[in-house]
Residue, then its C-alpha position, 0 to 999 in steps of 0.5 A: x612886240x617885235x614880231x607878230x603871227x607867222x612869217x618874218x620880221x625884219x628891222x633894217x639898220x639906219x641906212x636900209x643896208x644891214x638887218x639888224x633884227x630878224x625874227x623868223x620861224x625856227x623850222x624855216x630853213x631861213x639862211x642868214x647873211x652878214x655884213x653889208x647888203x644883208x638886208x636885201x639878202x634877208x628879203x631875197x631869203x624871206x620870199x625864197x621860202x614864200x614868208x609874209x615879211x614884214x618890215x619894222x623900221x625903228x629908230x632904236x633896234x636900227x642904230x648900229x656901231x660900225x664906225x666911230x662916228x656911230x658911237x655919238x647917239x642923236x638925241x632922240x637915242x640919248x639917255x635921259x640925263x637922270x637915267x644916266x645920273x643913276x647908272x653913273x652913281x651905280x657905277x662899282x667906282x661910283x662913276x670915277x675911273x681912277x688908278x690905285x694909290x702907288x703903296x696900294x699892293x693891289x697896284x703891283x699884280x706880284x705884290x698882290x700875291 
């Protein structure tokens, strides 16, 4: 479980910058913030309003994509090799992206009609 009891819970990103996770009480009145420095923000906000906070780092719930690079997991995000064998084969074309054959009408959205 995420949050436990009252207060707030926040799970930074991988470089303590953003939140990507905050789970506060409804009736709050907790302002969020976006974009870089969100984190301190969220902090800031939590004792603004004298929350407990507490602080969850996580190796998974902090991976964020904001640049490509974030894109190649590190192993310990990576799926394991059956898990994705089974999404892959799961998968509506089986895991095989292809174009239609050129005669299949459905290739040309006029003919398809």
């Amino acid at each position: 479980m995420v949050a436990e009891g009252p207060g707030a819970t926040l799970i930074p990103d991988r470089h303590r910058d953003g939140t990507n996770v905050a789970c506060v009480p409804t009736d709050a009145g907790f302002r969020f913030a976006y974009g870089p420095g969100s984190f301190a923000a969220h902090r800031t906000e939590a004792a603004r309003l004298g929350l407990v906070t507490r602080l969850v780092p996580d190796v998974r719930l902090g991976w964020d994509i904001d640049v490509p690079a974030d894109l190649e997991l590190p192993a310990p995000l990576a799926l394991p090799s059956s898990v994705a064998a089974l999404l892959q084969a799961a998968a509506p074309d089986g895991g095989a992206a292809s174009d239609p054959p050129a005669d299949d009408p459905a290739a040309d959205p006029v003919e398809a009609r």
